[in-house]
Structure formats: structure tokens, C-alpha cells
C-alpha positions as CSV (number, residue, x, y, z in Angstrom):
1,X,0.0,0.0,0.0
2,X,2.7,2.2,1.0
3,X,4.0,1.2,-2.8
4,X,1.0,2.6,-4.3
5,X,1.1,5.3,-2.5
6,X,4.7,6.3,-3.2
7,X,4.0,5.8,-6.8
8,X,0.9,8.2,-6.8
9,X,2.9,10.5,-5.5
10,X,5.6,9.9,-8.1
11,X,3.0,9.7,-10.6
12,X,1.5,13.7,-9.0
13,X,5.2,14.8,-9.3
14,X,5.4,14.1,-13.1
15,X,1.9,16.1,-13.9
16,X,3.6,17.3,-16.9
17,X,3.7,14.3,-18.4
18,X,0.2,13.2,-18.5
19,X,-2.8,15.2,-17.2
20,X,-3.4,12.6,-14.7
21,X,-5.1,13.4,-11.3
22,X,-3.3,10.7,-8.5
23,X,-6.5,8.2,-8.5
24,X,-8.0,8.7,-12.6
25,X,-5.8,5.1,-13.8
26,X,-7.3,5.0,-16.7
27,X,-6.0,8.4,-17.8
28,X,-2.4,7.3,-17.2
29,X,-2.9,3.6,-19.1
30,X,-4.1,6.2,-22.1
31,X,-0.9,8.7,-21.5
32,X,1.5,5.3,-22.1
33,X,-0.4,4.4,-25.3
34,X,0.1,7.9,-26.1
35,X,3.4,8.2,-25.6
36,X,4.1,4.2,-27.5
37,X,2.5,6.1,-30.4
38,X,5.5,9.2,-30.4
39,X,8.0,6.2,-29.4
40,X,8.7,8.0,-26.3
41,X,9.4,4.6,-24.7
42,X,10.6,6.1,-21.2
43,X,7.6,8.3,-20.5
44,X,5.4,5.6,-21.9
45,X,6.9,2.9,-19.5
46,X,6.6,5.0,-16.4
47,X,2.8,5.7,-17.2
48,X,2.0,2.2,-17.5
49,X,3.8,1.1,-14.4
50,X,2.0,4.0,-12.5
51,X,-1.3,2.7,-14.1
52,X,-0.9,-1.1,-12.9
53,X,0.0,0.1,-9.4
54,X,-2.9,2.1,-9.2
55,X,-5.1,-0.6,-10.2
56,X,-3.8,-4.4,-10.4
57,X,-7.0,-5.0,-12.4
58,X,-5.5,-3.4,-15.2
59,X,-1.9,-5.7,-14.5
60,X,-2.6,-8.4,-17.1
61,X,-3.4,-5.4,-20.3
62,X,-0.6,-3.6,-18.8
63,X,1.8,-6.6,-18.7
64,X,0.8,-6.8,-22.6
65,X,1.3,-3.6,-23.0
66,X,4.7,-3.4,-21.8
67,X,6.1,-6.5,-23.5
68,X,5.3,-5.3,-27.3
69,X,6.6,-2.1,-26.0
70,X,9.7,-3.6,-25.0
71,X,9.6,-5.7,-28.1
72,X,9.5,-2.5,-30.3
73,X,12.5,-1.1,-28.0
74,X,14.5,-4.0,-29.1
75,X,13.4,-3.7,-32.5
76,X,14.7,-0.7,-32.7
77,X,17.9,-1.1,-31.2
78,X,18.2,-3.7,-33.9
79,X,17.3,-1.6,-36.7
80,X,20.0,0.7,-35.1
81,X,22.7,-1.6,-35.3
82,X,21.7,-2.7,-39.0
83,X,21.4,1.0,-39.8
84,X,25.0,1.2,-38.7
85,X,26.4,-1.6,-40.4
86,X,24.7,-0.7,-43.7
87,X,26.1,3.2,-42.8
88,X,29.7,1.4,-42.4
89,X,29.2,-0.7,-45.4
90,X,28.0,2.4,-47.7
91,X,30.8,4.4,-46.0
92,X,33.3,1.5,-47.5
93,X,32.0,1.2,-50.7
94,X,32.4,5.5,-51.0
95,X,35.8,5.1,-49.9
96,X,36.3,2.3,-52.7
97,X,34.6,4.8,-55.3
98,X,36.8,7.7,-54.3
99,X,40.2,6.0,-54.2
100,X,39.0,4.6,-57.4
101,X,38.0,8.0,-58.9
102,X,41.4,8.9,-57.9
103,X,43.1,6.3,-59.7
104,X,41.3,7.5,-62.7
105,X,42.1,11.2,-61.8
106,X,45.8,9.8,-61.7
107,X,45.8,8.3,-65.3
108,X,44.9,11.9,-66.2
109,X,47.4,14.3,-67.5
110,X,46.9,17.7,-65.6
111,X,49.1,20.2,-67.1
112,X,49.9,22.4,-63.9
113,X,48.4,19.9,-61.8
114,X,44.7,21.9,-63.3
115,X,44.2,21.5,-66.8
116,X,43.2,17.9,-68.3
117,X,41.8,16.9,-71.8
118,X,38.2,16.3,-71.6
119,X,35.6,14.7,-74.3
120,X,31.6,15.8,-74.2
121,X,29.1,15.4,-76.7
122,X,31.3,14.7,-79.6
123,X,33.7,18.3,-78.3
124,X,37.0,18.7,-76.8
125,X,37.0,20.9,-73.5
126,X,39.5,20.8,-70.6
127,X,38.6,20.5,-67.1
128,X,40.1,20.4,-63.7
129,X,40.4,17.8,-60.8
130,X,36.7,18.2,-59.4
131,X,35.4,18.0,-63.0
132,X,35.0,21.9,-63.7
133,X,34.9,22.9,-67.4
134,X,38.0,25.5,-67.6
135,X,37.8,25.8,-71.3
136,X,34.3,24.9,-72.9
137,X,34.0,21.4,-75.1
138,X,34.2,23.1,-78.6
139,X,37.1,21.6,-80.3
140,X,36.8,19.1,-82.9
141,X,40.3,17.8,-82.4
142,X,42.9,18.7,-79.5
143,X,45.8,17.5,-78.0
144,X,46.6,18.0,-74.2
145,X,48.7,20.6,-72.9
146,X,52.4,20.7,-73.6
147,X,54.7,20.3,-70.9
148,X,57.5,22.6,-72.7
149,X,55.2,24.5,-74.4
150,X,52.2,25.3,-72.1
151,X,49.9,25.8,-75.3
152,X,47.0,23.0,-76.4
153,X,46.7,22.7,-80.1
154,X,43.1,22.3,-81.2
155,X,40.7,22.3,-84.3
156,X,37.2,23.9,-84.8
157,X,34.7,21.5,-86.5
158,X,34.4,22.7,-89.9
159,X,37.9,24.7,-90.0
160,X,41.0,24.1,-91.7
161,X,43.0,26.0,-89.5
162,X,44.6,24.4,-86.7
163,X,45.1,26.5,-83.6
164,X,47.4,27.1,-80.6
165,X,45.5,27.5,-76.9
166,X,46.7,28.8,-74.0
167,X,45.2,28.3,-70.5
168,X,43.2,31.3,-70.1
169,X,41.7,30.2,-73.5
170,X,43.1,32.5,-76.0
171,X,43.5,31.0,-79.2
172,X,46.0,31.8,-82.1
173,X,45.9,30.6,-85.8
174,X,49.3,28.4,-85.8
175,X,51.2,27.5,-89.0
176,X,53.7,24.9,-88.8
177,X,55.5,25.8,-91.7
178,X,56.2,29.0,-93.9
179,X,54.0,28.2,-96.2
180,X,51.2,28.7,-94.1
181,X,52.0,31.7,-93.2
182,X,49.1,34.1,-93.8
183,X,48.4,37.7,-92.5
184,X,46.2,36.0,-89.9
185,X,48.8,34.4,-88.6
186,X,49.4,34.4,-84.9
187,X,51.8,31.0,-84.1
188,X,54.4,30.0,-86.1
189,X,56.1,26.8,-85.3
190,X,59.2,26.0,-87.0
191,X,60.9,23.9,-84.7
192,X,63.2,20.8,-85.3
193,X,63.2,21.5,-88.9
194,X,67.1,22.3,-89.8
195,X,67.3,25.8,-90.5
196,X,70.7,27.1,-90.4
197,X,68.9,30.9,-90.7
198,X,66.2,33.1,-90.0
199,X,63.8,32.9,-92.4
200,X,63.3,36.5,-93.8
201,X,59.5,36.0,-94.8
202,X,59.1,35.5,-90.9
203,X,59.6,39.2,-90.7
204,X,57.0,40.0,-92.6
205,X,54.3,39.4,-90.2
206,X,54.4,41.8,-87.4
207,X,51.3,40.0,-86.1
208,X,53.0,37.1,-84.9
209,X,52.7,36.7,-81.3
210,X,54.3,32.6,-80.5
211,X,57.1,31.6,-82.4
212,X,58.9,28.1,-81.8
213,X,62.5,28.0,-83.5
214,X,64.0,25.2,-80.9
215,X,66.5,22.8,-82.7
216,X,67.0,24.3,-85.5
217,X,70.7,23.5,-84.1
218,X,73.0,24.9,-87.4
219,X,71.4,28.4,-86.2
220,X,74.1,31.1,-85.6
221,X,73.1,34.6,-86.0
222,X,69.5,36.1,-85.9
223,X,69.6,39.2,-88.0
224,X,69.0,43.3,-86.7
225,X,65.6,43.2,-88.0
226,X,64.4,40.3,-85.4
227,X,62.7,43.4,-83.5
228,X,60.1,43.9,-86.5
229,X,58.0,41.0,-84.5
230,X,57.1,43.5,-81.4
231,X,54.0,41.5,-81.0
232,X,55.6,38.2,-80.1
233,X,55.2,37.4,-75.8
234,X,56.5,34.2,-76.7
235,X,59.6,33.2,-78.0
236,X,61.9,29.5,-78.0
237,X,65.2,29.9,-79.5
238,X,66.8,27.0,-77.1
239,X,69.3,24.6,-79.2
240,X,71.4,26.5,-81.5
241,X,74.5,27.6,-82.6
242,X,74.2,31.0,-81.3
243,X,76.9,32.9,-79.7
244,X,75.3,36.3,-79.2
245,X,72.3,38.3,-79.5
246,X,71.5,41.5,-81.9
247,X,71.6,44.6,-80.2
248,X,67.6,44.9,-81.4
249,X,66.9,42.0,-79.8
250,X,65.9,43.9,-76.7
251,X,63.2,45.9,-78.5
252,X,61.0,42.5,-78.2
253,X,59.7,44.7,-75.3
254,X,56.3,42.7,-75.4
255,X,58.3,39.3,-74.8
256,X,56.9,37.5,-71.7
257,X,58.6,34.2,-71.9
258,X,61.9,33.9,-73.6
259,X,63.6,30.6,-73.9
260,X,67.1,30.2,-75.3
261,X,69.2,27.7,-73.9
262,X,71.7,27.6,-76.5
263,X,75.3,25.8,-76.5
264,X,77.8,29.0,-77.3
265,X,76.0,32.2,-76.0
266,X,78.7,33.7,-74.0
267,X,77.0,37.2,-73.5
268,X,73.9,38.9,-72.7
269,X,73.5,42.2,-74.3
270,X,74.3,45.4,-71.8
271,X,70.6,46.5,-72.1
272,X,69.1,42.8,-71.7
273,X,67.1,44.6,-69.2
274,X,64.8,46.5,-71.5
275,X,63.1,43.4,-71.9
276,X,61.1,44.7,-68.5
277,X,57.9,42.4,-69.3
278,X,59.7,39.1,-69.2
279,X,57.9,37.0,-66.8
280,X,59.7,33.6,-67.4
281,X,63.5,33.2,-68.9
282,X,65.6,30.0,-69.5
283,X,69.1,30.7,-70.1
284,X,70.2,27.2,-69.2
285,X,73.0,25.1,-70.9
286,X,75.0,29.0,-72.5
287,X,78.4,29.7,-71.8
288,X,77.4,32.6,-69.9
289,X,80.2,34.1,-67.4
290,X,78.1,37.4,-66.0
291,X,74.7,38.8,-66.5
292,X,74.3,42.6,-67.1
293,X,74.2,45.1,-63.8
294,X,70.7,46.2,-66.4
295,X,69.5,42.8,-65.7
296,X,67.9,43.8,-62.3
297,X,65.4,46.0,-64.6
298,X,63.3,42.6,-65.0
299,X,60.6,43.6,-62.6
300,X,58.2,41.1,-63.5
301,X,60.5,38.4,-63.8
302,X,58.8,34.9,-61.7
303,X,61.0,31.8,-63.2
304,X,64.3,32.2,-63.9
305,X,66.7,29.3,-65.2
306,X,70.7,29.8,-65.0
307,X,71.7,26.2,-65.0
308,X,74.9,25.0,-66.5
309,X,76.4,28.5,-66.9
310,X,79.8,29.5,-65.9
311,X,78.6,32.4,-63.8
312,X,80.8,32.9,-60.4
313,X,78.6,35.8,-59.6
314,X,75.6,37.9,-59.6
315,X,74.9,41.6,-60.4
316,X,74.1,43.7,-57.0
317,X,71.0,44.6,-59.2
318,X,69.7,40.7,-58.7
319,X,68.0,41.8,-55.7
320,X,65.8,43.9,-57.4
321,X,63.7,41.5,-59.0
322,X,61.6,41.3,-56.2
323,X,58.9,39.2,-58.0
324,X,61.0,36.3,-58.6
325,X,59.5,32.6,-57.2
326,X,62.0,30.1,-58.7
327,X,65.4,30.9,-59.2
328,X,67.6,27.5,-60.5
329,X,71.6,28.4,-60.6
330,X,72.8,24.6,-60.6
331,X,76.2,24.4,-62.0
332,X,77.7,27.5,-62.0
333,X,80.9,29.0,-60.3
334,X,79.1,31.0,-57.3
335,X,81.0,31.7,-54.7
336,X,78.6,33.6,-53.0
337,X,75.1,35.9,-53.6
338,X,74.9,39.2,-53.7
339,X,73.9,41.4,-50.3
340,X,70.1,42.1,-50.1
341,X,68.9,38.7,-51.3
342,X,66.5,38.7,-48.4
343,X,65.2,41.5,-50.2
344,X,63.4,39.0,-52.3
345,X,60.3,38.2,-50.5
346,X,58.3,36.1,-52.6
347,X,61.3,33.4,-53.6
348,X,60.3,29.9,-53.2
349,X,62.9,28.0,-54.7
350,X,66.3,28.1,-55.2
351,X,68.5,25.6,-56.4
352,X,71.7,25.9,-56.1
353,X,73.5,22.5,-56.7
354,X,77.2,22.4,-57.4
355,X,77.9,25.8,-56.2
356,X,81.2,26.8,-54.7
357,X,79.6,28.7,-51.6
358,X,81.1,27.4,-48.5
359,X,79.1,25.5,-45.8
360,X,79.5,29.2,-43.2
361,X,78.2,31.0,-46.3
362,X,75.3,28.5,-46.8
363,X,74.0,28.8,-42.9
364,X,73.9,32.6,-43.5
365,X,71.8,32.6,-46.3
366,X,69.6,29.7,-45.2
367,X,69.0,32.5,-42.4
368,X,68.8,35.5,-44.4
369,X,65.8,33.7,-46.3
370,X,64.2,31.2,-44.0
371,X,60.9,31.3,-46.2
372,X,63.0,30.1,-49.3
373,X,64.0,26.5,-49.8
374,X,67.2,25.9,-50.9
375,X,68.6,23.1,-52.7
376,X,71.9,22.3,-51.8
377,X,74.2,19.5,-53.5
């Protein structure tokens, strides 16, 4: 009795969750069913139990009651566990897609680690790693981008012409030999093709912007007139026989990238800096012994390639180029670098294999530019 009446106390205590008065027993059996029905289990439970303590006649519906309730409770701690083991086994089989998606992301060619051919509804586009469209599927033909180049050729459906692409898009109308060559023109590329001179009829068309002229190794003078092409950004002279450049030269003011590793250049002209818009030079594999003090006038000068030079030192105006990211200066004759190279806040990389600068020398540079790594021998 004293049960009971502990439990109708309990049961007056918990008014909120049924509106039960202390002796109404039917009203609490009806607050459990209500509460089954919302799968509150623990309210439901403690109304029933206060229901068959308030009056055992209602023990065996109660007993019922309680046992499909606790039947459903373990029903759904089943259901649980299965929903966790299906969870764990989709989770597995997503993992399995994704390294699998990455294997076929692998077997991709990204040019930059971004751009990759892409075919769509009978088009050539080029898309990145999460499967953006960079450039829009419009080609007809294309080739992926060219690690030594950085240009795409492609062809329009329809077109004869066959075109160069660079990553932001732009196209240009490419011939790959003179004959082609219209007014039109944008890209010529006459590499690898055994030209021991400059073609003069290149000269003729001003509107050239790319021109390829790599392996043309019998190559050993470029004439004066070179600077009538003030609308090339792009020029590859590397592989030659070339042991100098024409004072006009440096009117290729437009010049962006300039590539001329060539076997016998020993000099650099004294104005090599008027080429101020040169963003990326190679001057790897020359014979070169200095650089010109003008040379720090190459503001906007990111990647610069010195490799297998004889250099044994740098112009104080080096530090100047204050937008440089990679500098490579493996096998040369350095002794040392000039003062103010921590003036150069945005290097990344240097290399500097095979240098003669002397392990004290090589701590105090390390510290003068702790945000560059350096790339010792």
C-alpha cells in the first residue's frame, strides 16, 4: 500500500507528463499508449507502471502492453545496429569509389596539376580535378597541354585551321611551316626542322605573337631586324648555334617568356634589361660568365633558369627583381650571392646545386631567407 502510495505520488510529481489526477488510472494507461504512439518509450513505461499500481486489475493489459513495447525497443535497437552496419558498409563502398575516382584522376594528364583533356558530346574541352569545365568542349580535335610549351593545339569542327591555346583560353591561328603563313597568322612553329637561318619572310608578319624556332641547331646569327616582331610574348630559340644576340633584340619589349638555352651564347646584351615584361627566362645550358648590372630592370620576372652556366657571380642589381618565385643556378661557379637577397620576399625556390659557396656562407643565407627552400648538392 505504501508502494501505491509512493508511486501516486511519483505519478503527482510528473503532472507534466500526462494530465493525470493521482486516482484517474485509466487516464495514465491512455498517457502510455500515447506516448508508444511518439515512441517515447521512457515516458510511456513510467505511465503504465504507475497505471498497474494504481489498479492491479489493469496488471494483465498492462503486462501486454509493456512487453510489445519492449519488443519494439528492441526492435529498434536492432534496426539501429543494422542501420549502422549498412552506414559502415556504404561508407566503405564511398571510400572504394573515391580511391577509385582517384586512380582514374591519376591516369589523367593535368598540365599544372589543373588542366586535363576532356571529351563531351562529340567536343574537346579541358577540365580540372573536381570536374569543372575551364575551357568549354568546342574543339573538334585537341591535344593536351604541352609540358615545354604550355599551349594546347586544337581544331574547330568545320575549319581548316589548326590553332594554338593557351590556358586562359586564348586561341591563335598556328602554322607549322612558312608556307602557311598568312596575314592571320598568330603562331608559327618552325621547330626541329634544320634551319641554319632566320627565315626572312618571318619578318613580314608583325602579327606574330608565338614563335617556336627550338632545334634548329645549325642556327648562328638572328639578324637586326628580329625586332620587327614586337608582338611576339612568346619566343623559344633553345638549341642553336648562337653565340650572341642583336643589339635589337631587346626591342621584343612585349616578350613574356623567352627561352634560349643555346650551346655557345657567352653574352647577354648590356641593355638585356629593356626586356622589363619578361615574366619567365631559361638561359640554361650557355656559356654565360656574367649577366648585365641592367639585368635587375626585370621587374616582373617569376622563373628564372641559369643552369649549367659559368657564372661565379651575380649583379648587385639581382635583388631587385623582387617578383621572382624560382630561381635555378645549378652548375655554375658562385661563390657567394649578392647582399640584399632577403630583399626577395616572394622566392620559393632556389636551387643551387654544385655551387662553390662554402658550408659558413650557406648557414647565413639559409638565415637571411628562412621562407626560401634551398637546394643544396
Amino acid at each position: 500500500m505504501k508502494y501505491i502510495s509512493f508511486l501516486l505520488l511519483l505519478a503527482l510529481s510528473y503532472q507534466s507528463f500526462a494530465q493525470c489526477s493521482a486516482n484517474d488510472c485509466p487516464c495514465f494507461l491512455k498517457s502510455g499508449d500515447r506516448y508508444t504512439k511518439k515512441k517515447d518509450y521512457k515516458k510511456a513505461i513510467f505511465n503504465y507502471l504507475v497505471a498497474r499500481d494504481c489498479d492491479p486489475k489493469l496488471g494483465p493489459t498492462i503486462e501486454k502492453k509493456l512487453t510489445n513495447l519492449f519488443n519494439a525497443i528492441e526492435q529498434q535497437r536492432k534496426d539501429a545496429i543494422k542501420a549502422k552496419e549498412e552506414t559502415a558498409k556504404a561508407l566503405a563502398q564511398i571510400e572504394k569509389e573515391q580511391a577509385k575516382n582517384q586512380q582514374i584522376i591519376n591516369a589523367f594528364y593535368f598540365y599544372e596539376d589543373k588542366f586535363a583533356l576532356a571529351y563531351k558530346n562529340n567536343k574537346y574541352g579541358f577540365i580540372n580535378k573536381e570536374g569543372k569545365v575551364l575551357i568549354k568542349y568546342k574543339y573538334e580535335e585537341a591535344l593536351p597541354f604541352d609540358r615545354v610549351t604550355g599551349f594546347a593545339k586544337v581544331k574547330k569542327k568545320g575549319q581548316d585551321l589548326q590553332y594554338l591555346l593557351d590556358t586562359l583560353g586564348q586561341e591563335y591561328i598556328l602554322a607549322e611551316n612558312l608556307d602557311e603563313l598568312t596575314p592571320k597568322t598568330t603562331a608559327l612553329d618552325l621547330s626541329d626542322q634544320n634551319l641554319d637561318s632566320f627565315p626572312a619572310i618571318i619578318l613580314e608578319h608583325p602579327q606574330l605573337k608565338i614563335l617556336f624556332f627550338q632545334k634548329n641547331y645549325n642556327l648562328a646569327t638572328l639578324p637586326d631586324s628580329i625586332s620587327k616582331l614586337k608582338n611576339l610574348f612568346f619566343l623559344d630559340l633553345s638549341n642553336n648555334k648562337l653565340t650572341h644576340l642583336p643589339k635589337s633584340f631587346t626591342q621584343l619589349k612585349n616578350l613574356t617568356t623567352l627561352k634560349l638555352k643555346s650551346f655557345n651564347l657567352t653574352k647577354l646584351p648590356d641593355n638585356f634589361g629593356d626586356l622589363e615584361n619578361l615574366k619567365v627566362l631559361i638561359l640554361s645550358h650557355c656559356k654565360l660568365e656574367s649577366l648585365p648590372e641592367s639585368f635587375g630592370n626585370l621587374s616582373q620576372l617569376k622563373s628564372l633558369r641559369l643552369s649549367f652556366n659559368r657564372l661565379s657571380y651575380l649583379p648587385k642589381s639581382f635583388v631587385q627583381l623582387h617578383n621572382l618565385t624560382q630561381v635555378s643556378l645549378i652548375m655554375n661557379q658562385l661563390k657567394d650571392l649578392p647582399e640584399g637577397i632577403e630583399q626577395l620576399k616572394n622566392l620559393k625556390e632556389l636551387y643551387l646545386w654544385n655551387s662553390l659557396i662554402q658550408k659558413e656562407r650557406r648557414t647565413t643565407i639559409e638565415q637571411k631567407i628562412p621562407w626560401c627552400k634551398i637546394f643544396w648538392n
